[in-house]
C-alpha positions in Angstrom: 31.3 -42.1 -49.2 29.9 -41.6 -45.5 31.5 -38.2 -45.6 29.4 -36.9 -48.7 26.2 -37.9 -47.4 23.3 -35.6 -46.7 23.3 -34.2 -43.3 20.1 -36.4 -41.8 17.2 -35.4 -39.3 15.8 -37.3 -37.0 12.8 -35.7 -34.8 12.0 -36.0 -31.4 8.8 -36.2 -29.1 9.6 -32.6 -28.4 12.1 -30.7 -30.6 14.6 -31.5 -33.5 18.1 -32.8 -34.0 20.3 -33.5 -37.0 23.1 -35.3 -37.5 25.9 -33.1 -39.6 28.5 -34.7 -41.6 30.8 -34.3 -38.6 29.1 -36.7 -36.7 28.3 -33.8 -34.0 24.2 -33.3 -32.9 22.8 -30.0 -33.7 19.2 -29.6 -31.6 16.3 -27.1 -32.1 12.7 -26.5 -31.3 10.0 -24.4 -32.2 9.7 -21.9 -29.1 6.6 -20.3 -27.7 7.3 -17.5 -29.7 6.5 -19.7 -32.9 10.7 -19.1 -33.8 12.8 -22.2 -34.6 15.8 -21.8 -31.8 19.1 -23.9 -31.7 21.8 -25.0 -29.0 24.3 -22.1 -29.1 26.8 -25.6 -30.2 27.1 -29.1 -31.2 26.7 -32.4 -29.3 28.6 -35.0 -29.7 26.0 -37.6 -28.8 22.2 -38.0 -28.7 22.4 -37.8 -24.9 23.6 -34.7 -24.2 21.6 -32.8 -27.3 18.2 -34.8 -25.8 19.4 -33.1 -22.0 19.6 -30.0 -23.7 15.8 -30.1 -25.4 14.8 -31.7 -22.4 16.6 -28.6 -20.1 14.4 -25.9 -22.5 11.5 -27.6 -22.5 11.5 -27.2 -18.4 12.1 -23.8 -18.1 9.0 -23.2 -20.9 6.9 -25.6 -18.6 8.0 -23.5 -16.0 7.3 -20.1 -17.4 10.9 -18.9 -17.1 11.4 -19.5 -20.5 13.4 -16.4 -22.7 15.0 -17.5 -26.1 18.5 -19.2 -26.2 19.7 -16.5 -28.0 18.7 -13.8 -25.4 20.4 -15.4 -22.7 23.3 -16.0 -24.7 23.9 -12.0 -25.8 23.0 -11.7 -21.8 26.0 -14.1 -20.5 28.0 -11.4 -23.3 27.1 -8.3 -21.9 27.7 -9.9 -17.9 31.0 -11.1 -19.0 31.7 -7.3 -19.0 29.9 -6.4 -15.9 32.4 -4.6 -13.1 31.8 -5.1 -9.6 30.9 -1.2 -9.5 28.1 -2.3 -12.2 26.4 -5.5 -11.1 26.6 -4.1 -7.1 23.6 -1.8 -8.3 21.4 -4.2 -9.2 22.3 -6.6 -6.6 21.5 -4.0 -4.4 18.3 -3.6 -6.2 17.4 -7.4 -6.3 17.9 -7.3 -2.3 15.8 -4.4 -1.4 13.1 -6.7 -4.1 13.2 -9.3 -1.7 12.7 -7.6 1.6 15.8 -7.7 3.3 16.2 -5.5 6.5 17.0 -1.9 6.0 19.5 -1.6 8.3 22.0 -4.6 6.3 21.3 -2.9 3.1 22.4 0.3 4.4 25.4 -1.3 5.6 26.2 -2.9 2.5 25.4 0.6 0.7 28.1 1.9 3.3 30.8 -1.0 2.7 30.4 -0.4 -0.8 31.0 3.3 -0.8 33.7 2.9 1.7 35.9 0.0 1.1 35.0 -1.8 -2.0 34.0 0.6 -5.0 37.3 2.8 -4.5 39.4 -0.3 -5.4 37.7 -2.7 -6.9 34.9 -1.3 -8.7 36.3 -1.1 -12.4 37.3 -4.3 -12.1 35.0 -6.8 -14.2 33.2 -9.8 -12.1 35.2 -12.4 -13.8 38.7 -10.9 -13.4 38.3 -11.0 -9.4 40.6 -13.6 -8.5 41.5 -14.9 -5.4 45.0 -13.1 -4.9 43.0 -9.8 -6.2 40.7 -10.0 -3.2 43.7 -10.8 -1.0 45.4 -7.7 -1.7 42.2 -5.8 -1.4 41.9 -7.0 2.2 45.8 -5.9 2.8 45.2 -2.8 1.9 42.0 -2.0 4.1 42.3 -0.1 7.5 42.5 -3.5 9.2 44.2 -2.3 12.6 42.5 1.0 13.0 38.7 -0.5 12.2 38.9 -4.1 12.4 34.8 -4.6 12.7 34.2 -1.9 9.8 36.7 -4.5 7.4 35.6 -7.5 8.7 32.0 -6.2 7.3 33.1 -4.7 4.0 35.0 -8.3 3.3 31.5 -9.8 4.4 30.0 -7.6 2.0 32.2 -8.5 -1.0 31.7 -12.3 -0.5 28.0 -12.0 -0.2 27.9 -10.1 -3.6 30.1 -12.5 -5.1 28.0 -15.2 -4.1 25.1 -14.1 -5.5 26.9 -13.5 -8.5 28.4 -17.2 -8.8 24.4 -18.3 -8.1 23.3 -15.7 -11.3 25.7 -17.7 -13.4 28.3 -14.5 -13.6 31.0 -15.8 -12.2 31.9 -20.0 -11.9 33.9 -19.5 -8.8 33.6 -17.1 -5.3 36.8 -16.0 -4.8 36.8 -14.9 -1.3 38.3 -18.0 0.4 40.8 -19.2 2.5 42.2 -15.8 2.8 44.1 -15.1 5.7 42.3 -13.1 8.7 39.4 -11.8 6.2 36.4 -12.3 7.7 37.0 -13.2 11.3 34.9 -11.9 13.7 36.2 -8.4 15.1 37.6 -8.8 18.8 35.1 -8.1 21.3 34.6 -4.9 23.2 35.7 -5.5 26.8 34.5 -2.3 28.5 34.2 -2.1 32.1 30.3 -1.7 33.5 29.7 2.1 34.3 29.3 2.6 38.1 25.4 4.1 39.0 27.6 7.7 39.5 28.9 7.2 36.3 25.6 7.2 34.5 23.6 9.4 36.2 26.9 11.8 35.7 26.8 11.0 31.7 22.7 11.3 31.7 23.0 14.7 33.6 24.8 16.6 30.9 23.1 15.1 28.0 20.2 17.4 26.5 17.3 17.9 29.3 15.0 16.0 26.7 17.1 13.3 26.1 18.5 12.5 29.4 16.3 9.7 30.0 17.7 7.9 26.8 20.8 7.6 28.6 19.4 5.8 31.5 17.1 3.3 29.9 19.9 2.4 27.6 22.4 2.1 31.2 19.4 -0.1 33.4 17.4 -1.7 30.8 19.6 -2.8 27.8 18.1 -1.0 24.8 20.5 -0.4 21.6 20.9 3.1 20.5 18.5 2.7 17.8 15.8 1.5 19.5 15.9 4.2 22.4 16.0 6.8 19.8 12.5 5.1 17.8 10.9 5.2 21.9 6.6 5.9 21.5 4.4 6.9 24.1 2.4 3.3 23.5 6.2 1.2 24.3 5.7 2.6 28.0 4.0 0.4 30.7 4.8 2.5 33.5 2.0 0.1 35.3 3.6 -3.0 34.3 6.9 -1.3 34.6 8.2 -2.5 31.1 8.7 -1.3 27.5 7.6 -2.9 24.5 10.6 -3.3 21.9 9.0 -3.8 18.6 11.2 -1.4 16.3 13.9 0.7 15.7 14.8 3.6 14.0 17.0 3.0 10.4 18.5 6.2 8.9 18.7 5.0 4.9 20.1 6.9 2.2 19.9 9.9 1.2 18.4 10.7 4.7 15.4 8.6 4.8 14.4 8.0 8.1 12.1 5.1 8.7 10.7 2.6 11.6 11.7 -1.3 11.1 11.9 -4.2 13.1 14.4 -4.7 15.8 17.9 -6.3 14.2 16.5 -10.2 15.6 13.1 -12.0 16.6 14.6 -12.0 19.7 14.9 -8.5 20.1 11.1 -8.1 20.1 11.1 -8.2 23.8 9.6 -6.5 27.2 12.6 -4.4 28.7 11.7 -4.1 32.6 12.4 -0.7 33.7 13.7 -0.4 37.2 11.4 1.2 40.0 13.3 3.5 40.7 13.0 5.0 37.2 9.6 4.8 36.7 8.8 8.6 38.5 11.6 9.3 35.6 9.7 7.9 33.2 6.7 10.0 34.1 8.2 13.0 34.3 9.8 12.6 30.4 6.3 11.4 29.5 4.8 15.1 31.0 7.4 16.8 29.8 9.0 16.5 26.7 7.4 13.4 25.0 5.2 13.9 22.0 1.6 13.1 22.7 -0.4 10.7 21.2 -0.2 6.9 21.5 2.5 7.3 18.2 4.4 10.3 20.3 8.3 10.2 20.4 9.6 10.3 23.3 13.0 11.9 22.2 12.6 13.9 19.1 15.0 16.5 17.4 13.4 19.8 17.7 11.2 19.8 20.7 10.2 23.5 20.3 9.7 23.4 17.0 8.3 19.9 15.8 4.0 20.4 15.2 2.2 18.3 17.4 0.6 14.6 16.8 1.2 14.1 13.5 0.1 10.9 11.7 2.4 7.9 10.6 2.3 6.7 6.9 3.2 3.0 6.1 4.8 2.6 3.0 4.3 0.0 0.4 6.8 -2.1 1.5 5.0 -1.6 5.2 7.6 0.2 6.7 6.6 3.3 9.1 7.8 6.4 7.4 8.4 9.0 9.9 6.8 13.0 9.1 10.0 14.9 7.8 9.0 17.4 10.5 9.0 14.8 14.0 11.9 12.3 13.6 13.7 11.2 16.3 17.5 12.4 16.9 20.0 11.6 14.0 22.7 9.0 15.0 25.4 12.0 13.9 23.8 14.4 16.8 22.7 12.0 19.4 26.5 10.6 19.2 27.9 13.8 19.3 26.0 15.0 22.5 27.1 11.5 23.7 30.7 12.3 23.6 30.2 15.5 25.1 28.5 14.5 27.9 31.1 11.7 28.6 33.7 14.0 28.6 31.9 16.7 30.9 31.7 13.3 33.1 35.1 12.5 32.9 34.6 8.9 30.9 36.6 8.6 27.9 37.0 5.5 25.2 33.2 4.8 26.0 30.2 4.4 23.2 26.5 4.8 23.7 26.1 1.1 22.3 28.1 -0.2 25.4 25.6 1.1 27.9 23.8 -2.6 27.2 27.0 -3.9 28.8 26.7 -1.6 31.7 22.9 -2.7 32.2 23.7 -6.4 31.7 26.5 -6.0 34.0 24.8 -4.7 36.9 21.8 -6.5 36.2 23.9 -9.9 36.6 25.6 -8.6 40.0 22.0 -8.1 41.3 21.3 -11.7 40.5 20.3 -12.2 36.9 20.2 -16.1 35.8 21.8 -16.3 32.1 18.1 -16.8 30.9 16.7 -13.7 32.1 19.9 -11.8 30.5 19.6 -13.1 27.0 15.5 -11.8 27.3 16.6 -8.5 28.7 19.3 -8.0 26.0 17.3 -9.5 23.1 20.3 -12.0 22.7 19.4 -14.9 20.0 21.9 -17.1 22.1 23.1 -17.1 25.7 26.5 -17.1 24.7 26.9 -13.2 24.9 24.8 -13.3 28.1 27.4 -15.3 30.0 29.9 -12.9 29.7 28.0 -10.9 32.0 27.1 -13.5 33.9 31.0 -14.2 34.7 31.3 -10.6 36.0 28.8 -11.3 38.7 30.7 -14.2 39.5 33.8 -12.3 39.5 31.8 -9.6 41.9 30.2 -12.1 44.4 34.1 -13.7 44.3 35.1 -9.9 45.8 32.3 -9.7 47.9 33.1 -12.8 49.6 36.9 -11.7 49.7 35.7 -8.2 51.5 33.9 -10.3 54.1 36.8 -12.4 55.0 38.7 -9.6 55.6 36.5 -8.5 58.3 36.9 -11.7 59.7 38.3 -11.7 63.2 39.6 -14.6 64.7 39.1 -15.7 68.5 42.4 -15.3 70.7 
């Protein structure tokens, strides 16, 4: 009877398979750890066992080889893996492969925030789609769309890396209604020159000057606050943008590259600055080619102190002469905005105000986007419509003063 036959063997070029009584293909090999390893199930053709030998015998070519059965008790123990579990090492696989400090701190922050509180005990593959949807109801969508709109990024970019480690077969943040759009654009009017110089006047006498070159030439918070004695050309009347500072945490402070390519740029500083410039330089900037120019404690901090580069060749700042934490520098910020009578306004949206201004004094779209450190003009035509909008005025005001000959 074909049913009490011996189960038969048949070898390959490169591993083993044998026929069982079912009719089913069991396939092994001898490994490179001289143990005999089998398919964790049967085949029910040749075909697909071959695929299979053929599948293990890349990943030893390879050298990514680990035995069957160690991957198999590994798909086990990940079945049981809650978001709160695999975020950790996904955060430790990113910061492995370089990516910027500032996204992983947001991530970190997401994480804390948003995510962990409600969805961290929740294992990987019980995350379904309508589990993220009620996730995303029950954020602080109308009071901080742009902080959801990130955390939802967030979630979706773990999940996809989790889908690519084999975790999870399916991302489930998709086609979710409103999750994920981009956050509505600030709209804040342009400060007037009075305005700034008003806001700049009643910040701290050492870090007035921060307020200005963010209101005239563009620069994002972070990058005015990591501001060296060598980014000053006061000859060339320009500042070298090559980093910003990054507050990480547990309140690592480091130096990092600016948030684009294109924000590695030459800010021109207008002439009428530059004696400003100088001054702050005499004054209160740190000396040496590495010197901050706004700084914490400037009666305290020691003088000149070296930079260290880290492994990962990021510029660790000495614990004793970091620039201004974003906490402090924001809360002088409000203060001085509300000494100036400005309310609703943030530090960040001076780079309107200089984009702004810049465009009424004639600024193509081109010469925007550089200033700004914009990878596309598409942001840089906004402020080139509000010069359109002013010279639109300007001609109105001259018509009025029009008088027609009798």
């Amino acid at each position: 009877m074909r049913g009490k036959k011996n189960i038969k063997g048949a070898r390959q070029s490169w591993g083993r398979m044998r026929v069982l009584r079912s009719g089913r293909y069991l396939a092994s090999y001898l490994g490179p750890d001289a143990m005999l390893h089998y398919a964790d199930q049967t085949y029910e053709n040749k075909l697909l066992a071959s695929g299979w030998l053929a599948d293990e015998r890349k990943a030893i070519e390879r050298g990514d080889w680990t035995p069957p059965e160690a991957r198999r008790a590994l798909a086990i123990e990940r079945s049981h893996w809650t978001v709160a579990v695999y975020s950790v090492r996904w955060l430790e696989q990113l910061e492995r492969a370089g990516i910027r400090p500032a996204t992983l701190k947001d991530y970190r922050t997401q994480l804390k925030l948003r995510i962990l509180p409600t969805l961290g005990d929740l294992p990987l593959n019980h995350l379904t789609r309508a589990r993220v949807a009620a996730w995303w109801r029950g954020l602080d969508i109308d009071e901080h769309p742009r902080a959801c709109s990130k955390g939802y990024g967030t979630l979706s970019s773990l999940l996809s890396d989790a889908r690519a480690d084999d975790i999870i077969e399916v991302n489930p943040c998709h086609d979710i209604k409103g999750a994920g759009m981009p956050s509505r654009i600030r709209d804040m009017p342009a400060l007037t020159p009075k305005q700034l110089a008003a806001v700049a006047s009643n910040m701290p006498l050492h870090w007035a000057l921060g307020v200005l070159i963010a209101g005239w030439c563009g620069l994002r918070d972070s990058e005015v606050r990591d501001l060296r004695r060598g980014d000053i050309d006061t000859d060339a009347g320009v500042i070298h943008v090559t980093h910003q500072v990054v507050e990480l945490k547990g309140g690592l402070v480091i130096s990092a590259a600016p948030k684009t390519r294109a924000s590695v740029r030459d800010a021109p500083i207008p002439e009428a600055l530059i004696p400003l410039v100088k001054a702050h330089l005499c004054d209160y900037a740190r000396p040496g080619k590495a010197g901050l120019l706004f700084y914490r404690s400037p009666a305290n901090s020691p003088k000149n102190q070296d930079m260290n580069r880290d492994d990962s060749g990021l510029l660790r700042l000495p614990t004793a002469d970091l620039p201004p934490a974003d906490a402090t520098w924001r809360r002088h910020w409000n203060t001085a905005c509300k000494a100036a009578g400005i309310t609703g306004y943030h530090f960040h949206d001076l780079r309107a105000t200089a984009l702004t201004n810049t465009a009424v004094a004639g600024a193509t779209i081109k010469e925007l986007q550089t200033l700004a450190g914009h990878t596309t003009a598409g942001v840089a035509m906004r402020y080139q419509r509000a010069a359109d909008e002013h010279w639109t005025e300007v001609r109105g005001r001259v018509s009025a003063m029009v008088v027609l000959p009798a």
